[in-house]
C-alpha positions in Angstrom: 244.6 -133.1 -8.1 247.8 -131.1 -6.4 246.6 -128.0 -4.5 248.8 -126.3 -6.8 246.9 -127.4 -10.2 243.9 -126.5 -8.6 244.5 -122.7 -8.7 244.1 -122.3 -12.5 241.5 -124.6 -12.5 239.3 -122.1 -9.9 240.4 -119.3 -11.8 238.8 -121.2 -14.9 236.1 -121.9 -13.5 235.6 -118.2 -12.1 236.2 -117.4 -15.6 233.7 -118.9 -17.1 230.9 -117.9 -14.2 231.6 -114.3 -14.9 231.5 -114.9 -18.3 228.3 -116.5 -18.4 226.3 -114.2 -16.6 227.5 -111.6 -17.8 225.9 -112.9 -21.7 222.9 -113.3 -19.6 223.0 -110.0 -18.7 223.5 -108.9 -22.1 220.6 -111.1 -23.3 218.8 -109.0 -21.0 219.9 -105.1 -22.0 219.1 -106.5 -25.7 216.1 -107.6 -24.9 215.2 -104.2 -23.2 216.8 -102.1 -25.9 214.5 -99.1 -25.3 214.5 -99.2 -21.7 218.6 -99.4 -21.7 218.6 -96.6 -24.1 216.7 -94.0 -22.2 218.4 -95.2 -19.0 221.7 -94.5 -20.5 220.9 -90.7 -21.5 222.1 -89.4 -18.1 225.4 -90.6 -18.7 225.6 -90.4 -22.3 225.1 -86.3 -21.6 227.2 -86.4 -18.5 229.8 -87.3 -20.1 229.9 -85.6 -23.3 229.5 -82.4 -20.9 232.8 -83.3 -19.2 234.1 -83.9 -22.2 233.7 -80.5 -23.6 234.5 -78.5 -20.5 238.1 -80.3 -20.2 238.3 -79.8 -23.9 237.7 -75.9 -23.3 240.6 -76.0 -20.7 243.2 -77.8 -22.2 242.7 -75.4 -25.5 242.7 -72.2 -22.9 245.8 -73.9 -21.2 247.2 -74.4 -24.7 246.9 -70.6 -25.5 247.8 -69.2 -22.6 251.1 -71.5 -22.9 251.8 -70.5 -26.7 251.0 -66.8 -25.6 253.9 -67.2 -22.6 256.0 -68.4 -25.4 255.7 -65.7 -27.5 256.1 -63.2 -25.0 259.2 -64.9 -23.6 259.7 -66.5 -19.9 259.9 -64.1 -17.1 259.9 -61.1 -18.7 259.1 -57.3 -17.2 258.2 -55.2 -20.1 258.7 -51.4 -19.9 257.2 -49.2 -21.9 257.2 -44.5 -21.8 254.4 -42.7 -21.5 254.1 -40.0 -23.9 252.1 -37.7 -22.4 253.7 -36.3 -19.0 251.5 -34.1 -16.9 253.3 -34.9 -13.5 254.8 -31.3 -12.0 254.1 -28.8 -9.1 252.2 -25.4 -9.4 254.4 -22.7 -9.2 251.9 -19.0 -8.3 253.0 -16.7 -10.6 251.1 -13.0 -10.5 248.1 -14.5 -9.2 247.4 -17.4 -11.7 248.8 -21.2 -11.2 250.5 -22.5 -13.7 252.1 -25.6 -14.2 256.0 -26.1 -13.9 257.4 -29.7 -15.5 260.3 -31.3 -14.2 263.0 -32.6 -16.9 263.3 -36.3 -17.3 265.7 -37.6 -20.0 262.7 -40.3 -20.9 263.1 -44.0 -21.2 267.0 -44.4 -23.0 269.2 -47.2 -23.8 271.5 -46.0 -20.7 268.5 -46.9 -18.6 268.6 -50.7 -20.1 272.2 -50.7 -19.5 271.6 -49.4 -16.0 269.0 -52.0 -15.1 271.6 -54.9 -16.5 274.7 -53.8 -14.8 272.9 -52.6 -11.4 270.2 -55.6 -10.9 272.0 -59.3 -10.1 268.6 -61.0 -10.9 268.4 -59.4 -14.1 269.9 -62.1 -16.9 269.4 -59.7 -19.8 268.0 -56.8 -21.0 266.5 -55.8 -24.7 266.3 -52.3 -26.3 263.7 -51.7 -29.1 263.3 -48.3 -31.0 260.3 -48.8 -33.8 259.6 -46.2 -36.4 257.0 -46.0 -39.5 258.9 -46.0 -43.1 258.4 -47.2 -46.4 260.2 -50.4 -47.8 261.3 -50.4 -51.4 262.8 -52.7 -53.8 263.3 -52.7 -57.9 260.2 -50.2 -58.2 258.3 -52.0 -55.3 257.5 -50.2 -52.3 255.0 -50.9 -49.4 254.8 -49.6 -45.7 256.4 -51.1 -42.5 257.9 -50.6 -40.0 261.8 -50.3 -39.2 263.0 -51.5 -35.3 266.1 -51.1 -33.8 267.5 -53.5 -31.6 270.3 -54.3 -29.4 272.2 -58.0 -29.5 270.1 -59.9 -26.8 266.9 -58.9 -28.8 265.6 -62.5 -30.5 266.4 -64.6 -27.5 264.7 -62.5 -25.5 261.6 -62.2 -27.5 261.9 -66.0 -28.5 262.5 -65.1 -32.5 264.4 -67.9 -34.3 266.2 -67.3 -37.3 264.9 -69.2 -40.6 268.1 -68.3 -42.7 270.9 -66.4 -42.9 272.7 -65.0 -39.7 272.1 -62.7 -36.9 273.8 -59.4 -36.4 277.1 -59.6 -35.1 279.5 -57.4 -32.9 281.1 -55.0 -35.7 277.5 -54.2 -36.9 276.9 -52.0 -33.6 280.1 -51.3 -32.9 280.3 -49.4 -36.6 276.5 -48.6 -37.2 276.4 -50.9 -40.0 273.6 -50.8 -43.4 272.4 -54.4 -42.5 269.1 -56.1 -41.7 267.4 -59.1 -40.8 263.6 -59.3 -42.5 260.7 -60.9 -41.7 259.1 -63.5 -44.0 256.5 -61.5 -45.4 258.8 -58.4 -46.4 260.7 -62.2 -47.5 257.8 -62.6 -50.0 256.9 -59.4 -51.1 260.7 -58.2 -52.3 262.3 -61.5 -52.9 259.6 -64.0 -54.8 262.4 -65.6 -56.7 266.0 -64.9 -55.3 267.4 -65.6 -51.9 267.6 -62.2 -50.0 270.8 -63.0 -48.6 273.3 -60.2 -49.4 270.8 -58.7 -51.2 269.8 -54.7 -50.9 266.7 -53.0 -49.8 265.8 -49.6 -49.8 263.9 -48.8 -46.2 263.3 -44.9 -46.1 266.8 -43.1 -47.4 269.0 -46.2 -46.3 270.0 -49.1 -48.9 270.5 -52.0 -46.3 271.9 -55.6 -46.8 270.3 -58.6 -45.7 271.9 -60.7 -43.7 269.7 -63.0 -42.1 265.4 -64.0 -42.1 263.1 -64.8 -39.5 261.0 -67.7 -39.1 257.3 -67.3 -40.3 255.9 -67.0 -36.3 252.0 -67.6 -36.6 250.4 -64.9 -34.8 246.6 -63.6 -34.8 245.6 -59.9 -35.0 243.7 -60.1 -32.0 246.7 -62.5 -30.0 249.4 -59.7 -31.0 247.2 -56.7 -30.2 245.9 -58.1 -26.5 249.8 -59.2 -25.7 251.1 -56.2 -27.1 253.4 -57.8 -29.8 253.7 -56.8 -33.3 253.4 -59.1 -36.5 257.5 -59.7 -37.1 256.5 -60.7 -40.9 256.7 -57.7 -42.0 259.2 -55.6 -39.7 262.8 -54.7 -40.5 265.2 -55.0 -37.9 268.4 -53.2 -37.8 270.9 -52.8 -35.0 270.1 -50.1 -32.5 273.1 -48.1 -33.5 272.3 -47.9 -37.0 268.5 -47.0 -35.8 269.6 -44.2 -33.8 272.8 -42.9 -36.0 271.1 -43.5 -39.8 267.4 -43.2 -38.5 266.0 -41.6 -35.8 267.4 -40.8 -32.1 264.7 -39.3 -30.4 267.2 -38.4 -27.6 268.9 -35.9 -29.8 267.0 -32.5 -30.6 268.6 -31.0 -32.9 267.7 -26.9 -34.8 265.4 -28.2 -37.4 263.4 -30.2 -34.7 263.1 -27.1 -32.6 261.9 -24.7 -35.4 259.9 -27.1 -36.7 257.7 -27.6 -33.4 257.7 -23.5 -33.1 256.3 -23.1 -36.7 253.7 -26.0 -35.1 252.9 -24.4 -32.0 251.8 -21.4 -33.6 249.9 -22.6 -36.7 248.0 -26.4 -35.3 247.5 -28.4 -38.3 244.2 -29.8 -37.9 244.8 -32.7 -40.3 247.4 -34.5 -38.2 246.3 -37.8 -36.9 246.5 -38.4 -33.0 249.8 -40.9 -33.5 251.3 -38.2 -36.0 251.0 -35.5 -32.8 251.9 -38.1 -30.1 255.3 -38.9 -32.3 256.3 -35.5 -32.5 255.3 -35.3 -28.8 257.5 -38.5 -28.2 261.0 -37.3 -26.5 261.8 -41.0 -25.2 264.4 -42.7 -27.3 263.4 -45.9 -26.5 260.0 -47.4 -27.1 260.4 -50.7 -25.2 262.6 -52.2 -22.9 262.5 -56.2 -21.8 263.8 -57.0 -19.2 264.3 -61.0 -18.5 265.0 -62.5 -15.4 267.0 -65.2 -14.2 264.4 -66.5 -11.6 261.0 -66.7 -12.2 260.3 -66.4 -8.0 261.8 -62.9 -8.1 260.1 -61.2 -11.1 257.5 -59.1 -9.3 260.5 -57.9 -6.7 262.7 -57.0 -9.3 259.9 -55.1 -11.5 259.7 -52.8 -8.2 263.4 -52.2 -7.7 263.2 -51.2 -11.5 260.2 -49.1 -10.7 261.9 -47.3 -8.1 265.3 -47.2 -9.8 263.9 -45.7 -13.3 262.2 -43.2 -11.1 265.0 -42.3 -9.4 266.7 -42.0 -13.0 264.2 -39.9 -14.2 264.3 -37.1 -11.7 261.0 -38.7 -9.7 258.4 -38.2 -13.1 256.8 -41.3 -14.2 256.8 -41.2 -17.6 257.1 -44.8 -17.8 254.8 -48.0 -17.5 255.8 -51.4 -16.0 253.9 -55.2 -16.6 254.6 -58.3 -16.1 253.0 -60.2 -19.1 253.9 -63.6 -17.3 251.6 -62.7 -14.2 248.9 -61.3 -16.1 248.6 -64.7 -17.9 248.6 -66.9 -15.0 246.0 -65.0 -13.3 244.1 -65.1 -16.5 244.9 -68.8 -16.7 244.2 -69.5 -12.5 240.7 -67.4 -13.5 239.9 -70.2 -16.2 240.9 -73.0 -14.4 238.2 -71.9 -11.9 235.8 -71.1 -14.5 236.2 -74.5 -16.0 236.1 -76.9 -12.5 233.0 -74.6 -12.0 231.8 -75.9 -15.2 232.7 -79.3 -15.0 231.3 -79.7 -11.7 228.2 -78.7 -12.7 228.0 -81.2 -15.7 229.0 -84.0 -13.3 225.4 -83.8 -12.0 224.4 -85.1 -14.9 226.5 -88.3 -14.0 225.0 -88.3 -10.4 221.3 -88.0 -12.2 222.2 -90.9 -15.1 223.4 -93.1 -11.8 220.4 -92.6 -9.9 218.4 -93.5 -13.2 220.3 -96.8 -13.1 219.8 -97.6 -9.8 216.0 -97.5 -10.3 215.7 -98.8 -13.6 217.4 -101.8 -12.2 215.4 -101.8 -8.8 212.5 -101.7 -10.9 214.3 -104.7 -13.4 214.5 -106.8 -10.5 210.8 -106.6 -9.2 209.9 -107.7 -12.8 212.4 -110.3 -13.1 211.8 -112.4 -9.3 210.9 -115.5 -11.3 213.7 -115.9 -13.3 216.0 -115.1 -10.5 214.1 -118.0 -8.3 214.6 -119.9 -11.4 218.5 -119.2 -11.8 218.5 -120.3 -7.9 217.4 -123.0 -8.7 219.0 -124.6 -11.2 222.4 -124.1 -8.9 223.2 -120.5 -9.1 224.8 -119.2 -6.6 224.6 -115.3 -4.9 227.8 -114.6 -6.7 226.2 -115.6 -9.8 223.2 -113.5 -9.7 224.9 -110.3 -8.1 227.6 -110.4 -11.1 224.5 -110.5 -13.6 223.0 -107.6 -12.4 226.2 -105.3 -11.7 227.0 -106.7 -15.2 223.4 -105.0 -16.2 224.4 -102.1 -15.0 227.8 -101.5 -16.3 226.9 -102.3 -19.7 224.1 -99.4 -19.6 226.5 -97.2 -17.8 229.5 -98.1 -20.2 227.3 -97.7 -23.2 226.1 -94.7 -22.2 229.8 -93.5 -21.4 230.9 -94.5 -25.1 228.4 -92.7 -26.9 228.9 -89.4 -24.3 232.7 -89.4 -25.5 231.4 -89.4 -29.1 228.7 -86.9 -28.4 231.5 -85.0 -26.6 234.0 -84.9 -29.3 231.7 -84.0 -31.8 230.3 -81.2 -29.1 234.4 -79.8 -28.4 234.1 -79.3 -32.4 231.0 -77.7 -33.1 232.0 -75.1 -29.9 235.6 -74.2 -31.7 234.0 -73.5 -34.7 231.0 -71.9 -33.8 232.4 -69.6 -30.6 235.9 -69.5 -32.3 237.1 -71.2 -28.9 240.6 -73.6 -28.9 239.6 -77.1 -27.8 241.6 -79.8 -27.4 239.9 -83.4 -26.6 243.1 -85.3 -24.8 243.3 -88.7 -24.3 243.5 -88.5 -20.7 240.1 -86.4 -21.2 238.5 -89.8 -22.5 240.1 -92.3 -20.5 238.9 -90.3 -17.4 235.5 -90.1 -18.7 235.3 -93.7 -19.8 236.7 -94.8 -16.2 233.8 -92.5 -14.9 230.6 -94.4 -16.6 232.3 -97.6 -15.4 232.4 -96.3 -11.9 229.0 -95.4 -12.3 227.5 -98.4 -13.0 229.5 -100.1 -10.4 228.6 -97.7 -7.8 224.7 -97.2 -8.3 224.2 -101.0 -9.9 225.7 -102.6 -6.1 222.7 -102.2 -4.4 220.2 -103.5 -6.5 222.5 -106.1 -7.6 222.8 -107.2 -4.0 219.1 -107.1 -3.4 218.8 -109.6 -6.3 221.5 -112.1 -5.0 220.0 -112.0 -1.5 216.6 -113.2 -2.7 215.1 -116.0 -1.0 214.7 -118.4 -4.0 211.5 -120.5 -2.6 209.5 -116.7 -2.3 210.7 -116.1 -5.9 209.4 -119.2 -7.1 206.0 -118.5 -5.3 206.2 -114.8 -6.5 203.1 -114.1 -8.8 
């Protein structure tokens, strides 16, 4: 035969070696079903505990992704302070007493400031929100109304279901329009197609020109991120806010009797947000500022620190965060939290290996006869050390299989139980499946090796 045909032939041949001992090996776990069994629990729980710790960090990976969506990428979020007790003590016959500085509060001139001013800055969004009452063919129900400048739903990654967003001429003139969510959607418009339709919100009849997307949010996700449910907001544009609505800028006579008359007579009855409104002097409740590069978003939140300060006659009366920061700590602190975990349930898999190893130390003291036996009839080392790393393996791999079951089933019970997002991946189980294969390889080597090196005449003597 030509060297050439000879290769296939060896390979064959190879083939058929490793395929034979490794259905004696088989023979062999079967017949020691229990044994295999209990050897196999240290993997089986090793790997279902990997498992469910990479399925707790790919679900807090997920949220904290989905919660940078929502909050929009690279945003600086600036928000007033109501209450202002920043000022110098003046004496005055004898007694201190407490002399505030002005400050205009947080204003739209301030967003346009920080725009113009600031080349990182790629845009800037205004919000004004007040409390009203939305009503429609004798239906009414509570919302609330927000003002908002042009840059507003790409900013704050809102996509428009229907319709079309505000355009130029509706600033530019203050016009009656709106864009609604999808619940005031359903709860005014069950069976007709808002568009171009009215709704009453407070004293103003708006037209609708455009709808949201329904944008799945949870109480608890909207409260921690500071976001509101858009399902039930109306938006309008931020001149028709401050012309038809309120402009907290502006104080006009009524306002200033009103707070006299209040000042002298309390009204118990008021709730804390009812005082703290009439208390609120800024005429913006939120600016967003989004920026170009996400290297250079903590630098420019200090230049706008120290720029709105400057503005506002050196009073802080205004808050600055950086929602995308704040998450990727958050995110860096459960990575840690998680590789913490997941180390510690990779002892497990150290434990199960070492349960191998001895199971199959032990195996091989009970099985010297039939391994004389095997060397006897013409099997070689090769032969004997792929039966017993075969032995091995299949325990490990068994044990690997029903940990990625056990797993799965574990990642389930833990969402619904401990209301925690898991997410089993594929690369989750291939990982854990290459693991218990390792395994056996790894702690099955040396007593495999023993075996093959076993002088076949003191086998055969063995009693």
């Amino acid at each position: 035969m030509e060297p050439g045909a000879s290769m296939p032939s060896r390979a064959r041949a190879l083939a058929a070696h490793i395929a034979f001992s490794g259905a004696i090996a088989a023979e062999a776990v079967v017949h020691n079903k229990l044994r295999a069994s209990l050897t196999s629990l240290g993997i089986l729980f090793g790997v279902a505990s990997v498992i469910a710790m990479l399925a707790i960090g790919n679900g807090a990976e997920q949220e904290i992704l989905a919660q940078m969506k929502l909050l929009g990428a690279n945003n600086i979020v600036i928000t007033p302070i109501i209450e202002q007790k920043e000022g110098k003590l003046e004496k005055d016959d004898g007694d201190k007493k407490q002399s505030k500085k002005f400050t205009p509060g947080l204003t739209y001139l301030d967003a346009q400031a920080i725009k113009t001013t600031i080349p990182a800055v790629g845009a800037t969004s205004s919000e004004v929100v007040i409390n009203s009452v939305i009503a429609r063919e004798g239906h009414h129900r509570s919302g609330k109304v927000v003002g908002v400048d042009s840059s507003y739903f790409d900013v704050m990654n809102l996509h428009l279901g229907e319709g079309a967003l505000f355009a130029e001429a509706h600033f530019n003139g203050a016009a009656p329009v709106a864009i609604i969510g999808q619940g005031v959607k359903s709860r005014f418009f069950t069976t007709e197609n808002p568009i171009g339709r009215t709704v009453k919100v407070g004293a103003q009849h708006l037209t609708v020109i455009g709808v949201l997307e329904d944008r799945k949010v949870s109480s608890e996700t909207a409260k921690r991120l500071g976001i509101r449910d858009a399902s039930m907001d109306v938006y309008v544009p931020l001149p028709t806010m401050l012309l038809r609505f309120r402009n907290r800028g502006e104080v006009t006579q009524a306002e200033m009797e009103l707070a006299a008359r209040e000042d002298n007579s309390a009204d118990s009855s008021e709730t804390e947000d009812q005082r703290a409104e009439k208390r609120n002097y800024h005429q913006l409740d939120k600016v967003i500022v989004q920026v170009a590069n996400s290297q250079e978003v903590t630098a420019v939140a200090e230049i706008v620190q120290r720029m709105l300060k400057r503005r506002h006659n050196d009073v802080t009366d205004f808050e600055i965060s950086v929602p995308e920061l704040l998450l990727k700590q958050e995110q860096r602190t459960k990575t840690i939290f998680n590789v913490v975990l997941g180390a510690i349930a990779s002892i497990s898999l150290v434990v199960g290996g070492i349960g191998i190893m001895n199971i199959m130390l032990a195996s091989i003291l009970e099985r010297i006869k039939e391994i004389g036996v095997r060397r006897a009839m013409g099997a070689t080392q090769k032969d004997v050390l792929v039966q017993f790393l075969s032995e091995a393996v299949m325990i490990s791999l068994a044990g690997g299989i029903a940990g990625i079951i056990v797993g799965g089933v574990l990642a389930s019970v833990i969402q619904r139980v401990a209301h925690i997002n898991t997410i089993v991946s594929g690369m989750s189980v291939f990982v854990a499946f290459g693991v218990s294969v390792a395994v056996g390889l790894v702690f099955g080597i040396m007593p495999a090796r023993n075996a093959a090196k076993a002088d076949p005449i003191v086998c055969l003597r063995y009693e």
